[in-house]
N, C-alpha and C positions, 0 to 999 in steps of 0.2 A: 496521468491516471484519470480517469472520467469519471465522474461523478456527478449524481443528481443531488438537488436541494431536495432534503428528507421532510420538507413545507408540502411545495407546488410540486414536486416531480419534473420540474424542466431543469435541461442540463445546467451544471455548476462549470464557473470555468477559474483556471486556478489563475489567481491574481499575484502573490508571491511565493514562494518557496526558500527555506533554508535547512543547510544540511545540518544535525547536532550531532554525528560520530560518524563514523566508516557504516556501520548499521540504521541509521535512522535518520528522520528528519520531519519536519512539520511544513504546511503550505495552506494559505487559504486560500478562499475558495467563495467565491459569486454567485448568487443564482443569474440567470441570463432573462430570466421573467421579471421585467420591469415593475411590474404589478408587485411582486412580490419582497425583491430585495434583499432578499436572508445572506449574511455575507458571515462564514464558517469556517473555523480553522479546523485542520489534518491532521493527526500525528501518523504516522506509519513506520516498520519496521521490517526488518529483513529478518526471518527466523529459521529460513532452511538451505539449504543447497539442492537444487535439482538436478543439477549436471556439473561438475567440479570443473573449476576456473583452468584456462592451460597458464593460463599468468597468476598464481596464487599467492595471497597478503599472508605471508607468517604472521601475521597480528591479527587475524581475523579467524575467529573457530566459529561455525559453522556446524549443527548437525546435518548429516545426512537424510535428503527426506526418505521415509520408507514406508511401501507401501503398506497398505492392511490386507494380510493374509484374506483369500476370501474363507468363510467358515463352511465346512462340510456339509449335507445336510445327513441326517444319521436318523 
């Protein structure tokens, strides 16, 4: 996942990563601007499904994303 330092704006690059469930996990994260240094941890999470798995986890539910109706104009 790419990512800037919310500092400098120069890219972040990820230094470690671990998974905490089948859904989630944290990673930190570097600025690459020496000047700067901001060193930043991730959390992140999986919340939808966009196209359903052909190998699917029974242990893993998943909403369906869906989209928004466009509204009419009336």
């Amino acid at each position: 996942m790419r990512l800037k330092c919310p500092h400098c704006n120069a890219r972040a690059n990820i230094r470690t990563s671990r998974d905490m469930g089948p859904l989630s996990g944290s990673a930190r994260y570097q600025c690459s601007n020496v000047e700067c240094g901001h060193t930043f941890k991730v959390l992140f999470e999986i919340t939808e499904t966009l196209s359903p798995s052909a190998m699917p986890n029974p242990s893993v539910v998943l909403p369906k994303f869906q989209r928004k109706a466009k509204e009419t104009a009336q």
